[in-house]
Gaussian input, Z-matrix of N, CA and C with variables (Angstrom, degrees):
# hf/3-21g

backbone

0 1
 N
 C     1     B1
 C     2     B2     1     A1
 N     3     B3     2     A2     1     D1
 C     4     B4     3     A3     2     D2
 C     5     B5     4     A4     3     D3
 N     6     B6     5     A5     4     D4
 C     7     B7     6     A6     5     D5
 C     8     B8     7     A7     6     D6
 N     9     B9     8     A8     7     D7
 C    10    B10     9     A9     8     D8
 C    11    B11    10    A10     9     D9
 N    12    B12    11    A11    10    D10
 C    13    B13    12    A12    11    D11
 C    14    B14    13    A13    12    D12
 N    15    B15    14    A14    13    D13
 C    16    B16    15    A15    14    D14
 C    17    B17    16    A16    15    D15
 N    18    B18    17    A17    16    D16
 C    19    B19    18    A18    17    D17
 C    20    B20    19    A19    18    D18
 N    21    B21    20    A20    19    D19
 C    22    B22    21    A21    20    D20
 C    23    B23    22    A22    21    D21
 N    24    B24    23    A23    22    D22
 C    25    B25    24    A24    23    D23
 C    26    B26    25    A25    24    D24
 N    27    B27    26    A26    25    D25
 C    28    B28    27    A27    26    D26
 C    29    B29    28    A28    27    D27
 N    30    B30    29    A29    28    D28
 C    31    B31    30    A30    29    D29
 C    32    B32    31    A31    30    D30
 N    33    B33    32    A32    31    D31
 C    34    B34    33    A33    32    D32
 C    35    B35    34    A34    33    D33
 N    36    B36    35    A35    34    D34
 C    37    B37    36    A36    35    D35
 C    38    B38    37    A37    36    D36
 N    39    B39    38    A38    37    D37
 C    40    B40    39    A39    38    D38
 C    41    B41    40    A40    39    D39
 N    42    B42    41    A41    40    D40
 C    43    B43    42    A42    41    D41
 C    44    B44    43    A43    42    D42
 N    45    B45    44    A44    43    D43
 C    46    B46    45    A45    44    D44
 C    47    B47    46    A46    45    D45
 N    48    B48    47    A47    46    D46
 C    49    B49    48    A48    47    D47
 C    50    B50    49    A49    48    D48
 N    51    B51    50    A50    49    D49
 C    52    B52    51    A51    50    D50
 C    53    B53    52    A52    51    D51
 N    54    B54    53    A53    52    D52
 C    55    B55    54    A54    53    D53
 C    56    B56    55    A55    54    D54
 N    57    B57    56    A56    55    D55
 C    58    B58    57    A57    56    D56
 C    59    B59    58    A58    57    D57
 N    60    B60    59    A59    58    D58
 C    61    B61    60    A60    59    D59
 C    62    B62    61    A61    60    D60
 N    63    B63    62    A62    61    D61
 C    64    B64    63    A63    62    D62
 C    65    B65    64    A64    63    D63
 N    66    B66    65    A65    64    D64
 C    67    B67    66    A66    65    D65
 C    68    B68    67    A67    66    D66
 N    69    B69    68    A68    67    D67
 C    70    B70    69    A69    68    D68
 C    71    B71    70    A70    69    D69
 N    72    B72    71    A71    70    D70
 C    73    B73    72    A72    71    D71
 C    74    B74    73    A73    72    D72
 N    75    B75    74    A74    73    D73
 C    76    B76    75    A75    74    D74
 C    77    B77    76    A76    75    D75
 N    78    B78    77    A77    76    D76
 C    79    B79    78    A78    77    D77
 C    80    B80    79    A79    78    D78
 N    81    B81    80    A80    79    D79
 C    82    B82    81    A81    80    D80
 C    83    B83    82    A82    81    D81
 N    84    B84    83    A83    82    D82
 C    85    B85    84    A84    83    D83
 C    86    B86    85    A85    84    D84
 N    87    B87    86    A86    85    D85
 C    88    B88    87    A87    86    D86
 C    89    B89    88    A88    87    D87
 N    90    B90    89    A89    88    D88
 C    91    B91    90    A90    89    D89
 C    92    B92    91    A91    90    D90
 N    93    B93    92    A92    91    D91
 C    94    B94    93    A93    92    D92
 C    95    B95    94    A94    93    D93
 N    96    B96    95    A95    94    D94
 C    97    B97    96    A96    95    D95
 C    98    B98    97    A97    96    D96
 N    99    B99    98    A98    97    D97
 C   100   B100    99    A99    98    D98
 C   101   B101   100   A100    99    D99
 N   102   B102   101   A101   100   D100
 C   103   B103   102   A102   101   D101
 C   104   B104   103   A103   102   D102
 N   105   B105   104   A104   103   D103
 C   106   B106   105   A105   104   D104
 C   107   B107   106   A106   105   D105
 N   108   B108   107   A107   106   D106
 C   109   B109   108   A108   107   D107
 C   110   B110   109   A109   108   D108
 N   111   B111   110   A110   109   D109
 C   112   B112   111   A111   110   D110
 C   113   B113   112   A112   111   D111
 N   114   B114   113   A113   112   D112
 C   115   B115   114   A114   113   D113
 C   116   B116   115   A115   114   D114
 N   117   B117   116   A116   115   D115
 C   118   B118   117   A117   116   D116
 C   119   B119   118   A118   117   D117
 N   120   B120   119   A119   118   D118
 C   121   B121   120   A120   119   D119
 C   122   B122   121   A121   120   D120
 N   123   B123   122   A122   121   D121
 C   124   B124   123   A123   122   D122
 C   125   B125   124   A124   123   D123
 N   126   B126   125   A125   124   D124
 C   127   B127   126   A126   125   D125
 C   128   B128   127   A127   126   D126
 N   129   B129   128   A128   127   D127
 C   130   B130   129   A129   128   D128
 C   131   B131   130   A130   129   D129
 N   132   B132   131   A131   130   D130
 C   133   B133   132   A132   131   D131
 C   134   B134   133   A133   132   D132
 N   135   B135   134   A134   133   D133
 C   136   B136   135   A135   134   D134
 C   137   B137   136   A136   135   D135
 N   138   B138   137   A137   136   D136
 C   139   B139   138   A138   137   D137
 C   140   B140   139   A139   138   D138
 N   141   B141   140   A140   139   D139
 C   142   B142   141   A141   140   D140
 C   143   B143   142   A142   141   D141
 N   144   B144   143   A143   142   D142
 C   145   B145   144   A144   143   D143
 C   146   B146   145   A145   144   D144
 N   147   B147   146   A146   145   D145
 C   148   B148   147   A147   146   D146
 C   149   B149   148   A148   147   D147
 N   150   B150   149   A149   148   D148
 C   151   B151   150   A150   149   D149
 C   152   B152   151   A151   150   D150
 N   153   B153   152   A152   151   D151
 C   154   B154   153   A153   152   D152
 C   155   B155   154   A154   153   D153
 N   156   B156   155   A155   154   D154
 C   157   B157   156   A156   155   D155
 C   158   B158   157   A157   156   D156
 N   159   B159   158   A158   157   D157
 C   160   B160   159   A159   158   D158
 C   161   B161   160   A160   159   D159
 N   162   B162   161   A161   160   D160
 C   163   B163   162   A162   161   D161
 C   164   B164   163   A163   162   D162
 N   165   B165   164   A164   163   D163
 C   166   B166   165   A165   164   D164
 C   167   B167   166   A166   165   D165
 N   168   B168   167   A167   166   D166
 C   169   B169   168   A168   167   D167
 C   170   B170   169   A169   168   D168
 N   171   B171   170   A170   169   D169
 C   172   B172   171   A171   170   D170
 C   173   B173   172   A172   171   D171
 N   174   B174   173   A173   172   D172
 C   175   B175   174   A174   173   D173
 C   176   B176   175   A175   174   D174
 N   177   B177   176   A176   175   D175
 C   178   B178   177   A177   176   D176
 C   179   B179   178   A178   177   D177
 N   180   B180   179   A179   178   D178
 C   181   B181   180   A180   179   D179
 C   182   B182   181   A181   180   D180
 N   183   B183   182   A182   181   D181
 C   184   B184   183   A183   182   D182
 C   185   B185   184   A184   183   D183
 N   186   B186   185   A185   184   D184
 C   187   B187   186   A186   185   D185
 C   188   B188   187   A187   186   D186
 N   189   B189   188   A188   187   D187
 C   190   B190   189   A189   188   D188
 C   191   B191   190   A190   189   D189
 N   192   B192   191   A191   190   D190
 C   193   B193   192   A192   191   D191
 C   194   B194   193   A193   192   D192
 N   195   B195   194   A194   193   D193
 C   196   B196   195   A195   194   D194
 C   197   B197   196   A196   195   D195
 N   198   B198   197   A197   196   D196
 C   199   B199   198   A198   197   D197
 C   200   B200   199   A199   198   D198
 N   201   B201   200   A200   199   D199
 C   202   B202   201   A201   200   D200
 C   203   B203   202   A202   201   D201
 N   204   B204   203   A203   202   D202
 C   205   B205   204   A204   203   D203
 C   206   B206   205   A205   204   D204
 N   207   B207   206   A206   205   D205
 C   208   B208   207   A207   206   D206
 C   209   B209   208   A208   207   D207
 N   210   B210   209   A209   208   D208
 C   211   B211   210   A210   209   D209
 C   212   B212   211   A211   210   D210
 N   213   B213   212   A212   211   D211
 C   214   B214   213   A213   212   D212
 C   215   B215   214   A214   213   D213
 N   216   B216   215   A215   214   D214
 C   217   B217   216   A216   215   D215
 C   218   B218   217   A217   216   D216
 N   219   B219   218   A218   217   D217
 C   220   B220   219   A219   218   D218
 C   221   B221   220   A220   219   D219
 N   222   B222   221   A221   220   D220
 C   223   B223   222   A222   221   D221
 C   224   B224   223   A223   222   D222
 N   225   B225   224   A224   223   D223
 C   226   B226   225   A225   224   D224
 C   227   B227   226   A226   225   D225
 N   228   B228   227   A227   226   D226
 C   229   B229   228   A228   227   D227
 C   230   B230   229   A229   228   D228
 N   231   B231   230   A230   229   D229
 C   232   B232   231   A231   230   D230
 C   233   B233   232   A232   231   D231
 N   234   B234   233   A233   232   D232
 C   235   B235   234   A234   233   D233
 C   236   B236   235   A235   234   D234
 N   237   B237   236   A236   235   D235
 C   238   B238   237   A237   236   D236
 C   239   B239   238   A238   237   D237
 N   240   B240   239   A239   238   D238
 C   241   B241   240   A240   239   D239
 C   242   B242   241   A241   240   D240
 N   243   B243   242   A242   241   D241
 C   244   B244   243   A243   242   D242
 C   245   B245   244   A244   243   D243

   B1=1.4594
   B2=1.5261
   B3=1.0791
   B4=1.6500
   B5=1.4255
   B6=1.2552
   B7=1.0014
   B8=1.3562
   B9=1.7190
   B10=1.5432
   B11=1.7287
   B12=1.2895
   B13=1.3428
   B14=1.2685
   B15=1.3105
   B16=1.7236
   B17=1.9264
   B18=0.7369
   B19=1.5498
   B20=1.3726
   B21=1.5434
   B22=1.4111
   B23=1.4987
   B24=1.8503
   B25=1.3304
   B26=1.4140
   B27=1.5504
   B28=1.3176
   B29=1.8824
   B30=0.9083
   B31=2.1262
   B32=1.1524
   B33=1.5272
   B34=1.6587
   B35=1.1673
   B36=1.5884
   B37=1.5840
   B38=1.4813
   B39=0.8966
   B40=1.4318
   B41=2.0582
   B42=1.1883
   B43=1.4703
   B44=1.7820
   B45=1.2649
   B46=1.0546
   B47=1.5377
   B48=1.2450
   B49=1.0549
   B50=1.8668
   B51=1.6606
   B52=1.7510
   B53=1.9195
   B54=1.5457
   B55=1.4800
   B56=1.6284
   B57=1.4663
   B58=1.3641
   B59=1.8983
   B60=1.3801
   B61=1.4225
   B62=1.4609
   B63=1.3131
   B64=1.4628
   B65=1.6678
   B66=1.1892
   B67=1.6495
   B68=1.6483
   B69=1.2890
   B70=1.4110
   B71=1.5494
   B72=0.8570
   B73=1.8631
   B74=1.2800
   B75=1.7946
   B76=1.6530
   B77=1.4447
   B78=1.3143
   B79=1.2018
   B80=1.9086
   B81=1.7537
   B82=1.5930
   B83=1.4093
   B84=1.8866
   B85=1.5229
   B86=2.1446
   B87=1.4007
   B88=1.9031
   B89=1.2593
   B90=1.2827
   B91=1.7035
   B92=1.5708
   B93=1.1520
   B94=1.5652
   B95=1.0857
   B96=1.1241
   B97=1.5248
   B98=1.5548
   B99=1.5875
   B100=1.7415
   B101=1.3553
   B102=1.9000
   B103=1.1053
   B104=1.9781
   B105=0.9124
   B106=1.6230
   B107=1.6141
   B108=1.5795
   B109=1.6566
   B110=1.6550
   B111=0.7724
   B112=2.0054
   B113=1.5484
   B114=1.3622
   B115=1.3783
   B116=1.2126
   B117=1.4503
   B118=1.6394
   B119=1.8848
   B120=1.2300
   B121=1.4076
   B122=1.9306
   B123=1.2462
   B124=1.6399
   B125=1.4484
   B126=0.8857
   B127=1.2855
   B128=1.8179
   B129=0.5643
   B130=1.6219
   B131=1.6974
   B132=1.2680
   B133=1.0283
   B134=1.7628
   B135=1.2291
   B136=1.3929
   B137=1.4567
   B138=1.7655
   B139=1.5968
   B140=1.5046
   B141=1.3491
   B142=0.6382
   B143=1.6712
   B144=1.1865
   B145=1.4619
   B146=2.0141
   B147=1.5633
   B148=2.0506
   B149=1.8659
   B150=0.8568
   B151=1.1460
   B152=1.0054
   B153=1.6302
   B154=1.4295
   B155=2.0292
   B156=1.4434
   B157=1.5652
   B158=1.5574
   B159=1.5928
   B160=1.2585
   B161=1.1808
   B162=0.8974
   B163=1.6801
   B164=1.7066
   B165=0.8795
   B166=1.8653
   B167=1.1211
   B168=1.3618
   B169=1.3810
   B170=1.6243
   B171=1.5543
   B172=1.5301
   B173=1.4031
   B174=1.3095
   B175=1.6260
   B176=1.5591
   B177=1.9350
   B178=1.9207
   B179=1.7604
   B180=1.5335
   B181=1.5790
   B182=2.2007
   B183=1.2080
   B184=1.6118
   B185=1.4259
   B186=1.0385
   B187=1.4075
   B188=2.2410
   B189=1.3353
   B190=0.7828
   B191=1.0926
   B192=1.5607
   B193=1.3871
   B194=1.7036
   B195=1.4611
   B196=1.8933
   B197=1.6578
   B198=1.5659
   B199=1.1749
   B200=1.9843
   B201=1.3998
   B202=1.1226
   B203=1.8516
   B204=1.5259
   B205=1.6811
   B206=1.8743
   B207=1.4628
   B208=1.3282
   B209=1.3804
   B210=1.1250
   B211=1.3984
   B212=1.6532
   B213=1.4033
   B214=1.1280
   B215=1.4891
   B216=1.5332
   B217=1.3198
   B218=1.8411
   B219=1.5444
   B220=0.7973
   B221=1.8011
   B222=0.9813
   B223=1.2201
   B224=1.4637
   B225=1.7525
   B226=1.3302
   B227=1.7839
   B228=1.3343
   B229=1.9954
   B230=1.1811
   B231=1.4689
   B232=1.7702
   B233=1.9002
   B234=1.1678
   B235=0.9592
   B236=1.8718
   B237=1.2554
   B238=1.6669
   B239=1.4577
   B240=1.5218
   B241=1.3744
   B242=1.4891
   B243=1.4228
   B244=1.1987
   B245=1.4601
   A1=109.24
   A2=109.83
   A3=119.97
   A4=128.19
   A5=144.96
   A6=109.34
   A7=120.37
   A8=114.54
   A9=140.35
   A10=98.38
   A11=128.65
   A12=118.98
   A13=133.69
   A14=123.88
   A15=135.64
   A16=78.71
   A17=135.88
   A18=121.00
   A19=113.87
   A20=135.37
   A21=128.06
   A22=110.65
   A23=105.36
   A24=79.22
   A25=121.49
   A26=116.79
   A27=138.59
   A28=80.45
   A29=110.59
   A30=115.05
   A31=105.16
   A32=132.30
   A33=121.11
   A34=129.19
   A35=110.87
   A36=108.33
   A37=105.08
   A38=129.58
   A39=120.43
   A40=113.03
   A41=93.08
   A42=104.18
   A43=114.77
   A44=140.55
   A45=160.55
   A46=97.08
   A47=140.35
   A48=134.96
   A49=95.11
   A50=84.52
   A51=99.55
   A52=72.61
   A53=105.50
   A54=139.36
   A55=97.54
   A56=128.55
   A57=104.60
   A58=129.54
   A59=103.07
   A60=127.16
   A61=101.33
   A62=117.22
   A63=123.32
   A64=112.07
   A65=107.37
   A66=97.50
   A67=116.27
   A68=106.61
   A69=112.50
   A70=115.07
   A71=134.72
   A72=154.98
   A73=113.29
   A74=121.52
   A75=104.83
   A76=106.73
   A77=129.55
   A78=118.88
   A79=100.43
   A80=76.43
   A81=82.58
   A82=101.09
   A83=110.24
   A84=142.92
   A85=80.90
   A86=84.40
   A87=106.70
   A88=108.35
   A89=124.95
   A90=116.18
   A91=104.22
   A92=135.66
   A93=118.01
   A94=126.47
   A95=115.84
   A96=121.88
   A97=131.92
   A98=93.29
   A99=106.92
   A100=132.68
   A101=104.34
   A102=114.29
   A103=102.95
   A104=117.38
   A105=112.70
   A106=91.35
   A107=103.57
   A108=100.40
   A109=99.52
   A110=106.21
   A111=109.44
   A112=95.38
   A113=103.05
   A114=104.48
   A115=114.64
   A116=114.77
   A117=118.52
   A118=105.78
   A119=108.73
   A120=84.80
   A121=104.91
   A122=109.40
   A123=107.43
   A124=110.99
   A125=130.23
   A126=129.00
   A127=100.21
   A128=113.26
   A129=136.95
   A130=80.38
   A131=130.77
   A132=148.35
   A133=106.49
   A134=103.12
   A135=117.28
   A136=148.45
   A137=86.74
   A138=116.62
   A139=83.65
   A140=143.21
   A141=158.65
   A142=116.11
   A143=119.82
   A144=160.28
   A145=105.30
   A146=90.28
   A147=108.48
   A148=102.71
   A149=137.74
   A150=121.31
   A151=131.56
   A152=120.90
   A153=138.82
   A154=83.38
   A155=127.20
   A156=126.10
   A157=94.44
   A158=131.68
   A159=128.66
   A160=123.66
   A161=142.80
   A162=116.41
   A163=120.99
   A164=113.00
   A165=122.57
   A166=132.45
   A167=131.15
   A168=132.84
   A169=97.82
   A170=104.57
   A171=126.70
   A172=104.14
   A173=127.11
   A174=145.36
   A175=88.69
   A176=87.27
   A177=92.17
   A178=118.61
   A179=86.04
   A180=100.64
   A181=101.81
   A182=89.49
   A183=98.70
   A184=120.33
   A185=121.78
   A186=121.07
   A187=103.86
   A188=113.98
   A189=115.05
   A190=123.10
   A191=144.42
   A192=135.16
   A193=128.04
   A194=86.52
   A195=104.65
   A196=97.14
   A197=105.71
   A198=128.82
   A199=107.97
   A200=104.45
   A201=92.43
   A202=155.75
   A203=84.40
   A204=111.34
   A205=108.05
   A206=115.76
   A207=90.96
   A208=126.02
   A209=130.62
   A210=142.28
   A211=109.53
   A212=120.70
   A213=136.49
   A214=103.01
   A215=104.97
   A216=120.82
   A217=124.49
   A218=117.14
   A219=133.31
   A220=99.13
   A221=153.39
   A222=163.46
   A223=104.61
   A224=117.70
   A225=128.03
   A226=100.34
   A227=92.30
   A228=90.79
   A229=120.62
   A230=114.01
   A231=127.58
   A232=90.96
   A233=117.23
   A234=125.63
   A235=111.58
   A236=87.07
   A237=95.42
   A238=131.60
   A239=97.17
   A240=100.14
   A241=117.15
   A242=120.32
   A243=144.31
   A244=125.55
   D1=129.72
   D2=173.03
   D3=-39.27
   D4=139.32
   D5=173.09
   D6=-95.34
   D7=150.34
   D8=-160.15
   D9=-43.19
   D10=-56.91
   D11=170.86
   D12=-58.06
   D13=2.65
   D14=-154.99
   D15=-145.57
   D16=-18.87
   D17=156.97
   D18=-89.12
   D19=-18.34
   D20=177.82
   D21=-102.40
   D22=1.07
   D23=165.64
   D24=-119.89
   D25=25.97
   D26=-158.19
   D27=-107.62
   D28=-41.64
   D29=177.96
   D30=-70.44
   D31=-53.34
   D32=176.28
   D33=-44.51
   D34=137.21
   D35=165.18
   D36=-78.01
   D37=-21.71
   D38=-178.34
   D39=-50.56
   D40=-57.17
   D41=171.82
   D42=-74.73
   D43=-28.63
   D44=162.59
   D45=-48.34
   D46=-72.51
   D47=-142.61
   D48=-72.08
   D49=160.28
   D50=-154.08
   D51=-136.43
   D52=177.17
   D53=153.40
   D54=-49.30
   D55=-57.56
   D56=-158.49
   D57=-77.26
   D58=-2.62
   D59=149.13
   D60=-1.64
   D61=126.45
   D62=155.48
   D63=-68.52
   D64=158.47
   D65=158.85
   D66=-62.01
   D67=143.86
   D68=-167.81
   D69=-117.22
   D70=145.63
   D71=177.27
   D72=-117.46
   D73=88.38
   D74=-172.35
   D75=-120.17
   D76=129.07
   D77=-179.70
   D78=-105.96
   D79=155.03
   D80=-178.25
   D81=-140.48
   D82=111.92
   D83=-175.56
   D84=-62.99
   D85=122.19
   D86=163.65
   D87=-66.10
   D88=-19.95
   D89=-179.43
   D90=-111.65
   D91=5.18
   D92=170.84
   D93=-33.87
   D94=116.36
   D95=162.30
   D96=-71.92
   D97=-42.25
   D98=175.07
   D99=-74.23
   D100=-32.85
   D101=-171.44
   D102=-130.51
   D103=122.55
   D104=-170.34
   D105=-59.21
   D106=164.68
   D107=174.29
   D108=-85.88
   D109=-23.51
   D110=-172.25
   D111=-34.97
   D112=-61.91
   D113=-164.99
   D114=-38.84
   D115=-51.64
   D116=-177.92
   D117=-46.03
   D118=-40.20
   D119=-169.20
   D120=-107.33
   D121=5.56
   D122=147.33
   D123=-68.45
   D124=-24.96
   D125=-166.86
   D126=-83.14
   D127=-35.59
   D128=-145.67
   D129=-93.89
   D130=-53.52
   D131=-167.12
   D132=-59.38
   D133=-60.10
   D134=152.14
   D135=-6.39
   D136=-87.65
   D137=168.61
   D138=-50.61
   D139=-99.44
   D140=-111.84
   D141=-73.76
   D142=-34.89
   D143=117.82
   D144=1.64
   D145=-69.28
   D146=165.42
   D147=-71.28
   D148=-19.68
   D149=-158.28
   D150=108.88
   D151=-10.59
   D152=-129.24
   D153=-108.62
   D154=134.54
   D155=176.83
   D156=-72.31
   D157=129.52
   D158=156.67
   D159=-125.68
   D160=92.18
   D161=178.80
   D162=-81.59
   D163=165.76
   D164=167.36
   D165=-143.86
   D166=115.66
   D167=-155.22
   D168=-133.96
   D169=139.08
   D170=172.88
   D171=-60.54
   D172=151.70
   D173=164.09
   D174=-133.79
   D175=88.17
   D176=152.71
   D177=-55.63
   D178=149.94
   D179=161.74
   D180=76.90
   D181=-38.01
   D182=-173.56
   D183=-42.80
   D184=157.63
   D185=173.21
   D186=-124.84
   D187=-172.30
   D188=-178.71
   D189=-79.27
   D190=153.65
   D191=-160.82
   D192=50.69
   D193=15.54
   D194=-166.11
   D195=-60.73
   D196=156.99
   D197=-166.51
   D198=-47.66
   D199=112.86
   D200=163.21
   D201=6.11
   D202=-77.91
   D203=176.86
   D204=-49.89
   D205=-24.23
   D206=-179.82
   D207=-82.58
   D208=157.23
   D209=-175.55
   D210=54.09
   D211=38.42
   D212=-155.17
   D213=-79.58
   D214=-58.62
   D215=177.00
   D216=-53.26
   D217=-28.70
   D218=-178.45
   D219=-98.59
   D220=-4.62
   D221=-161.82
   D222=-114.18
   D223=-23.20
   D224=-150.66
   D225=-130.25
   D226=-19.64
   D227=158.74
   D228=-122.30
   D229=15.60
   D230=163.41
   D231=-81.69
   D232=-51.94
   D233=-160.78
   D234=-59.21
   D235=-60.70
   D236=168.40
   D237=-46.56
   D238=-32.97
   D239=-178.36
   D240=-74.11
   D241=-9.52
   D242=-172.43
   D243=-95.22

């Protein structure tokens, strides 16, 4: 059996991510429970790390799976520019 650290990091995007990465838009809800927000901007840290454009922005108060509509506008001219 593998070992437990060399199986969680073969599942991360953190370690996953390569150069061919799209530009990325990651928001990270201030109240997650499931997923720490760090990650969002380790990640971000990353891409960016490859070359790859990422940004990452906090959603105060938010929780995980939080309502759509926030940071929508900014999610929607990252996108465009792309």
């Amino acid at each position: 059996m593998a070992n437990t650290d060399d199986n969680r990091r073969s599942l991360s995007p953190l370690h996953l991510a390569t150069e061919a990465y799209p530009p990325t838009f990651l928001v990270a809800p201030q109240l997650d429970t499931l997923i720490s927000p760090t990650q969002s901007f380790l990640m971000a840290q990353r891409l960016s790390e490859l070359g790859v454009e990422a940004v990452a922005k906090r959603a105060n108060y938010a929780i995980h799976a939080f309502d759509r509509k926030v940071r929508l506008v900014q999610t929607l001219n990252f996108a465009a520019a792309h």
